[in-house]
C-alpha positions in Angstrom: 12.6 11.1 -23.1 11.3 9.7 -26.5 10.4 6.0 -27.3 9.7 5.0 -30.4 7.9 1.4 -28.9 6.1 0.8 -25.8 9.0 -0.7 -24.3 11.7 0.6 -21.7 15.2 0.5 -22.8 17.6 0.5 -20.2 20.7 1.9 -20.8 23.4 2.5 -18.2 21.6 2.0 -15.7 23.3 -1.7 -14.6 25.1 -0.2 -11.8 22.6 1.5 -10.1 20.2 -1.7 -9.8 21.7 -3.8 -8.0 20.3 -2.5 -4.9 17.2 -3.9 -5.4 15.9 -7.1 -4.3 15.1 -8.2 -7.7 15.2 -5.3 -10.4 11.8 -4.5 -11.8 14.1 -3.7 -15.0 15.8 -7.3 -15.0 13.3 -9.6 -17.0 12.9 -11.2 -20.5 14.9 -10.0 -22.5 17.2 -8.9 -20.1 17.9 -5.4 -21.8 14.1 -4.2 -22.1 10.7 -4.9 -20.3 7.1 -4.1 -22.0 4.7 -1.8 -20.2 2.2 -5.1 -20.0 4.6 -7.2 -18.2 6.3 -4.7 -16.1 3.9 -4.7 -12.7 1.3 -7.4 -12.1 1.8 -8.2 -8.7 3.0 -6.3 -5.1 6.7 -7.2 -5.6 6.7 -6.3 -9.1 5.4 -2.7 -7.8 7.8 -2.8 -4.6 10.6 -3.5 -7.4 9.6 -1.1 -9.6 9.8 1.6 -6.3 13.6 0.8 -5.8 14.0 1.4 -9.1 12.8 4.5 -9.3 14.4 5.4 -5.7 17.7 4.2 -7.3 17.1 6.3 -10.6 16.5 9.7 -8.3 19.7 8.9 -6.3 22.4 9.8 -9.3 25.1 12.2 -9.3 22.8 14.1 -11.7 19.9 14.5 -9.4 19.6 14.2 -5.5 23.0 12.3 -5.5 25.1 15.5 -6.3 24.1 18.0 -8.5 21.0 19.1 -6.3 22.8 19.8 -3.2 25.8 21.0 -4.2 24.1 24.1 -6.3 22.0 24.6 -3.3 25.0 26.0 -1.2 27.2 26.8 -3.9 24.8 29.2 -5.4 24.5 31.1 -2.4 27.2 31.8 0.8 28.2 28.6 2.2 30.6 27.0 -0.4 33.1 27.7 -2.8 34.9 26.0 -5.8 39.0 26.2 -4.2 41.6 27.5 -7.0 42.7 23.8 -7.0 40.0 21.8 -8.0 39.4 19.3 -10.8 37.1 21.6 -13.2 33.6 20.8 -11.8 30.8 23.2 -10.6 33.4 26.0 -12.2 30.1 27.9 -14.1 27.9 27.4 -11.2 30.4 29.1 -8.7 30.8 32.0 -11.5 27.7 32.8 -12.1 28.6 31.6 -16.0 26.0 28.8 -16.7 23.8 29.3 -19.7 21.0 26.6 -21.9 23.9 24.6 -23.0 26.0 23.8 -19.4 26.0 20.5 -18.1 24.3 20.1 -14.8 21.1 22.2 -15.2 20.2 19.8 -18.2 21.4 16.8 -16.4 19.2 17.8 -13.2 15.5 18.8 -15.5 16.5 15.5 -17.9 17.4 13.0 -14.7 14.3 14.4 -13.2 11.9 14.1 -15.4 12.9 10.7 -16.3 12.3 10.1 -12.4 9.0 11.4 -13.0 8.4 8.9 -15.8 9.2 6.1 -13.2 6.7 7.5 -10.7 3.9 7.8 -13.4 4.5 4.6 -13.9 3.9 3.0 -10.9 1.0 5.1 -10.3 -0.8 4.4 -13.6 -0.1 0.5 -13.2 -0.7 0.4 -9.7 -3.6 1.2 -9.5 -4.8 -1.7 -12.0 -3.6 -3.9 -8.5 -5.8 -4.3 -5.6 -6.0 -1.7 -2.9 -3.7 -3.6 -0.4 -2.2 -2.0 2.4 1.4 -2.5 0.9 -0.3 -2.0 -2.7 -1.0 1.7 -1.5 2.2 2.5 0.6 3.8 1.5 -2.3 1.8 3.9 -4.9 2.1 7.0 -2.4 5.6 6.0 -2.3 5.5 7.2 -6.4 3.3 10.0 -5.9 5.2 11.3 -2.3 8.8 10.9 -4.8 6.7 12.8 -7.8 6.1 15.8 -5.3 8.9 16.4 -4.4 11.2 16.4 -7.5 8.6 18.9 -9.0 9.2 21.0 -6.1 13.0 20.7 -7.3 11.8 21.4 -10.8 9.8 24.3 -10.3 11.7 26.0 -7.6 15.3 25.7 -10.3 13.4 26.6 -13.2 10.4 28.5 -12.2 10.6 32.2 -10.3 9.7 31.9 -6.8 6.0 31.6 -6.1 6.5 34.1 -3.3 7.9 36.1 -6.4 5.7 35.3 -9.6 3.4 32.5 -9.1 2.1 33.4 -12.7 5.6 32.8 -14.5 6.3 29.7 -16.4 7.8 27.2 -14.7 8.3 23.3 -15.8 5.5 20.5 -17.7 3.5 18.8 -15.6 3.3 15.0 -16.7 1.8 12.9 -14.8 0.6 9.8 -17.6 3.0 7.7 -18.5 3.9 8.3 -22.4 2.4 5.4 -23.6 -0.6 5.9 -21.5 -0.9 10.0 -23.4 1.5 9.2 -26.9 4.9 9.1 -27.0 4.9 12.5 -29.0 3.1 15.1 -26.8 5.2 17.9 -26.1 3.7 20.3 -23.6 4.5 23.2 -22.7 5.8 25.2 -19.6 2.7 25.1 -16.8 2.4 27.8 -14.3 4.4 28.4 -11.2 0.9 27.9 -9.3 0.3 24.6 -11.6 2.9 23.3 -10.6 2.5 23.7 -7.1 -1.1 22.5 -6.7 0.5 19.5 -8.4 2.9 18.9 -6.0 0.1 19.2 -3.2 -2.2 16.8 -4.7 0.7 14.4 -5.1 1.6 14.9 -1.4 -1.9 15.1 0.1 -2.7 11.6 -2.2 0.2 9.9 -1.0 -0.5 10.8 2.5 -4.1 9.1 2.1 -2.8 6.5 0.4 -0.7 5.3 3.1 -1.3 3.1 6.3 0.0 5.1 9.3 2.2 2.1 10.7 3.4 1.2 7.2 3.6 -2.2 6.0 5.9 -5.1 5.4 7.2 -3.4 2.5 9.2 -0.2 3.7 7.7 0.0 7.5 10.4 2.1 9.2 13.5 2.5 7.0 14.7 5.7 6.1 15.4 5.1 2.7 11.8 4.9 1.9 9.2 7.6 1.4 6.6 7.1 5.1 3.3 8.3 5.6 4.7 11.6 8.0 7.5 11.8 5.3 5.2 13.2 3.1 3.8 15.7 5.4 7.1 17.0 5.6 8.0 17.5 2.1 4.5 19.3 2.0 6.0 21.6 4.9 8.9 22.4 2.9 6.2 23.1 -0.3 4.1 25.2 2.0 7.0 26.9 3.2 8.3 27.7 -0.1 5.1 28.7 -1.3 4.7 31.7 1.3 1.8 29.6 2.9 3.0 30.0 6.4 -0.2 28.5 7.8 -0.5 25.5 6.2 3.3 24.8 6.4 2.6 25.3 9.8 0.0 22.4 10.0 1.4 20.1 8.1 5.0 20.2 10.0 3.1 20.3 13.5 1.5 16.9 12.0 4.8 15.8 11.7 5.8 16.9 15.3 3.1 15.6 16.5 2.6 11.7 15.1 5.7 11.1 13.1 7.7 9.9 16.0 10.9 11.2 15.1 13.4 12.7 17.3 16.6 15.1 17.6 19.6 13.7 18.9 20.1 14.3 22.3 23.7 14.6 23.4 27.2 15.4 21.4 27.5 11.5 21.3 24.6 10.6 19.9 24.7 14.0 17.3 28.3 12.3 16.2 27.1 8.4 15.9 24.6 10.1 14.0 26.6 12.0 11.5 29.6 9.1 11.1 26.4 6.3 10.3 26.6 5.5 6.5 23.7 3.2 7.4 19.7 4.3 6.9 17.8 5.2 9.6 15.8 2.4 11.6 14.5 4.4 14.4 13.3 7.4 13.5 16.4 9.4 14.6 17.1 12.8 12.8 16.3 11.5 9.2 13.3 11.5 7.6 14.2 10.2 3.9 17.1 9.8 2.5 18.5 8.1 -0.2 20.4 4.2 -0.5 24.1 4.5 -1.3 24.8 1.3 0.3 28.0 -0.9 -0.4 27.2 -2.7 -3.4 25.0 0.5 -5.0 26.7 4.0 -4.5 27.8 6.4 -6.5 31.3 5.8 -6.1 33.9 9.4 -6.8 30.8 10.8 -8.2 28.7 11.1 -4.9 28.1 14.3 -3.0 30.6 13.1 -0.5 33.4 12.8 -2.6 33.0 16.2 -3.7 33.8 17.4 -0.4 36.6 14.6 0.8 40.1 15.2 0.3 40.0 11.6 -0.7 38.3 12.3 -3.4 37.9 15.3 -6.0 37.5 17.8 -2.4 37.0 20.8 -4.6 34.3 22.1 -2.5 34.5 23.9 1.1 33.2 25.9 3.3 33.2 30.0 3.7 35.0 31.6 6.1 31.7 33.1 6.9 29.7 30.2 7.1 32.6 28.5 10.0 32.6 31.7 12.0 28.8 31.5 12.3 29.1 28.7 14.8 29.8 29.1 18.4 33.1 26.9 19.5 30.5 24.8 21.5 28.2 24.0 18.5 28.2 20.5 18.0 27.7 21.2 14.2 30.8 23.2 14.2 32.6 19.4 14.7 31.1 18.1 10.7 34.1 21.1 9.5 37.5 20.5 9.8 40.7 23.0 9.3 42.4 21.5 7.3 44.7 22.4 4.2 43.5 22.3 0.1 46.4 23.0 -2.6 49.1 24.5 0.4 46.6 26.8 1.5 44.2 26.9 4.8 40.2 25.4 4.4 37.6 24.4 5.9 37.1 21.2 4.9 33.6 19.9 4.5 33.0 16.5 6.5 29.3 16.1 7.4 29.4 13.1 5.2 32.9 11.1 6.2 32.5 8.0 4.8 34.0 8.5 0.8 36.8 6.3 1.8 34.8 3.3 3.1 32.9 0.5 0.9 29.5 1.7 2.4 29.0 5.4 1.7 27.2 7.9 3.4 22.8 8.0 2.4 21.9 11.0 0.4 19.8 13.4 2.6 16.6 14.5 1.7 14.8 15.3 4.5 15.6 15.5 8.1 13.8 16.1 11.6 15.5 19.2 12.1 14.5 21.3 8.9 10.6 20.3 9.9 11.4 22.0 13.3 12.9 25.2 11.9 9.9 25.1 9.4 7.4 24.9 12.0 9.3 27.5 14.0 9.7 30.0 11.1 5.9 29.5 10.0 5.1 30.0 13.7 6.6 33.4 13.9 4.9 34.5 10.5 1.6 33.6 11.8 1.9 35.7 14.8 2.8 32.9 17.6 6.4 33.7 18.5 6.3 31.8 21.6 5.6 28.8 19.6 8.3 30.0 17.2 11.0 30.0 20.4 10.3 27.0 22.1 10.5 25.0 18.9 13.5 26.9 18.0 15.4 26.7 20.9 14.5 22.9 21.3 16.9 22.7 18.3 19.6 25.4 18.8 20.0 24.5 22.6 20.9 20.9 21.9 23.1 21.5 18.5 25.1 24.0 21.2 24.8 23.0 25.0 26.5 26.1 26.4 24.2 27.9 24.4 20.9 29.9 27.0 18.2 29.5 24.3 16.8 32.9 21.6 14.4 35.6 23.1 14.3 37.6 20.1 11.0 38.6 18.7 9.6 40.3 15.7 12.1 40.7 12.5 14.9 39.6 14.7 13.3 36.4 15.9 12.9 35.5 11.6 16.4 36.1 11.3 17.5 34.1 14.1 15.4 31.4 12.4 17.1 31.7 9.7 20.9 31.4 10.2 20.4 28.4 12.7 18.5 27.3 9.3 21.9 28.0 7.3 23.7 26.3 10.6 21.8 23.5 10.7 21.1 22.4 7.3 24.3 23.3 5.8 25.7 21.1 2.6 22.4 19.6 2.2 21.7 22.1 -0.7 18.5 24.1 1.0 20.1 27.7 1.6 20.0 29.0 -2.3 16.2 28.8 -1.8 15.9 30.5 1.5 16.9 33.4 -0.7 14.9 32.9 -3.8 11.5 32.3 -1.6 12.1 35.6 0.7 13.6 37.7 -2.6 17.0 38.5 -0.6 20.1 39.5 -2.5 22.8 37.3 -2.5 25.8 38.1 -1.1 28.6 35.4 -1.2 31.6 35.8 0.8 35.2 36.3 -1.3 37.4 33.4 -0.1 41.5 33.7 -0.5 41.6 30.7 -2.3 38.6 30.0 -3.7 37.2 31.4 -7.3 34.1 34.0 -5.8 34.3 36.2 -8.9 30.5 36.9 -8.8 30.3 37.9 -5.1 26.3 39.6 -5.7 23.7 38.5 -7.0 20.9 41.1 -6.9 16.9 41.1 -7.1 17.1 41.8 -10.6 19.9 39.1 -11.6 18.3 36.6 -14.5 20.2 34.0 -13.2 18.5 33.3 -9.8 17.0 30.8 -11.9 18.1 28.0 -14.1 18.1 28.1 -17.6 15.8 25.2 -19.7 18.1 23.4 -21.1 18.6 23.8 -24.9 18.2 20.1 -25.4 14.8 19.8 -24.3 13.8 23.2 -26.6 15.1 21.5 -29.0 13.1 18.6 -28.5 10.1 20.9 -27.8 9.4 23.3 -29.4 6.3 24.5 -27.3 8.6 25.1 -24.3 10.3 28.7 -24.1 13.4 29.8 -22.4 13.4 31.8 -19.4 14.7 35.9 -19.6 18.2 36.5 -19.9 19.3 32.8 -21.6 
């Protein structure tokens, strides 16, 4: 994003603010702020935090865009034949520089990454208070993990390429480095040492009880919150025993837990409210009743309430047991006349408060500690955390004894159970280099049912508009 003064303009972003306490965007004059007056105390830096938590929750970003291409790209969803004309390209196979949602998801996140410098570069001009540093790892824990996003939609897999280009690294704010750098693509392996510096600074950064500001609300970033999203890095990575540490580290001192019993799985899942106690979520993001993202929100997506364009496979329903509790968050239902499984993990489209965005939860830390487990040659680990999960998702179920290649695979299709519409499964097959192969649906428009190991478009083009606007970046092969 250019400036042409050192001043933020805000612009469209009225709705999404009012969230906050007291928007760190909302001072004299009330439609820009100066870099020197933004943050000079704690609340101007807790502000300043919503804001940018409230800037990474759009449609655009984490709020739709993210996980619906996570499933949609790969076998669990489909665009029905009756639909309102969005995600049409994705679920073809037809998106190129120019299309919509890849540029919306690098330019929304990079201008996320422009809040989080931010914060960081004028925080630390504060003193080094307890809530002065949860909020700054707050910034660098939110930084981490949308270059994780960046890198792993516009870079090749590390586990693939860790040489290829992938996506700048910017971590100054552009009135801190000159409003006119253009950089160009870093390294798959930049990026990801910059993604576990970020982590590994936040996680020193922050007191291990939190503070006043964002103690033990799931819609903020917490010390063990960070830990995961480096698990999910790690993972990613192909560094099975450091993914193994840090989601042990979670297990261990995070204090979150599964929920025990159908009842409490349900409560769970039918909540619109953030997380007080530690139950299933690790971060997610506010879509509360005066700040949501209205029809343009993941769930409406899915609700026949809404646009509903999106179900499930056939192949993804008849993966669960009839005794899987998760089997419950799909309903047969009906979309155009025709038979569907209709997506309802996140029921609460029709009601004034929505359901929280999703980041992170308990249970993909357990399958990640499970799954590093078995690569590192402790399969008994691997079971018991496994079947901690599968057994209470599906009480009739006796619990996995498979080992070797068998035991990974287990891993991973109670990974595709269990984190289902929450836009992960696309890159359980980029990072392990499988071929994709997407289930034809009667209804539903599958006309790119392969996509192979060769296949250009297992990764996102760079948008046009940003070569445009930088001519040191370069375009990735095929586009």
């Amino acid at each position: 994003m250019k400036f042409n003064k050192i001043t933020y303009i805000l612009l469209g972003l009225a709705t999404v603010m009012t969230a906050c306490k007291k928007s760190f965007l909302d001072e004299e004059p009330s439609t820009s702020v100066t870099v020197t007056e933004s943050i000079k105390t704690t609340n101007d830096l807790a502000d300043a935090v919503n804001g940018m938590y409230n800037v990474m929750k759009a449609t655009t970003l984490f709020g739709r865009d993210i996980p619906v291409l996570g499933d949609l790209l790969a076998d669990n969803t489909y665009v029905n034949v009756s639909n309102s004309g969005r995600y049409l390209l994705e679920n073809n196979y037809q998106f190129i520089p120019t299309t919509a949602e890849p540029a919306n998801i690098y330019s929304r996140a990079y201008y996320s990454i422009l809040q989080a410098n931010r914060i960081i570069y004028e925080g630390k001009k504060l003193p080094a208070t307890s809530d002065n540093n949860q909020l700054i790892g707050e910034a660098y824990a939110s930084r981490g993990l949308i270059y994780l996003e960046l890198v792993n939609w516009f870079g090749a897999p590390y586990t693939v390429n860790p040489n290829a280009s992938a996506v700048p690294v910017i971590t100054q704010p552009s009135y801190a480095t000159g409003f006119d750098i253009k950089l160009p693509r870093a390294t798959v392996t930049a990026v990801y040492n910059q993604i576990i510096s970020d982590l590994d600074s936040a996680y020193t950064l922050m007191p291990e009880a939190g503070t006043s500001f964002h103690a033990t609300n799931s819609d903020y970033i917490a010390k063990y919150a960070t830990k995961a999203i480096e698990a999910r890095a790690y993972l990613y990575k192909g560094d099975y025993t450091n993914a193994l540490t840090a989601a042990q580290l979670v297990v261990d001192k995070g204090g979150y837990s599964l929920a025990q019993n159908a009842t409490t799985f349900s409560g769970y899942w039918s909540n619109p409210a953030a997380q007080t106690g530690k139950l299933e979520t690790i971060f997610e993001l506010n879509q509360n009743a005066s700040s949501n993202l209205g029809n343009t929100g993941l769930d409406a997506i899915f609700s026949q309430a809404g646009y509903g364009d999106i179900q499930a496979t056939d192949d993804l329903y008849k993966a669960y047991t009839a005794t899987d509790l998760r089997r419950t968050l799909i309903v047969n239902g009906t979309r155009g006349g025709q038979q569907a499984w209709i997506i309802n993990k996140f029921p609460n489209y029709s009601n004034t408060d929505k359901d929280e965005t999703k980041i992170i939860r308990y249970a993909e830390v357990i399958l990640t500690l499970a799954e590093a487990a078995a690569r590192t040659n402790d399969q008994a680990k691997a079971l018991t955390y496994l079947n901690q999960l599968a057994k209470l998702r599906d009480p009739s179920f006796a619990g996995y004894t498979s080992t070797g290649a068998q035991l990974i695979t287990d891993i991973l299709n109670e990974r595709r159970k269990e984190l289902a519409f929450e836009g992960l499964r696309f890159f359980d097959f980029t990072r392990l280099n499988m071929v994709i192969n997407r289930p034809k649906q009667a209804y539903g428009y599958v006309s790119y049912p392969t996509v192979s190991l060769t296949d250009f478009r297992r990764i996102l083009p760079i948008p046009q508009s940003a070569i445009d606007a930088n001519s040191n970046l370069t375009q990735n092969p095929g586009y």
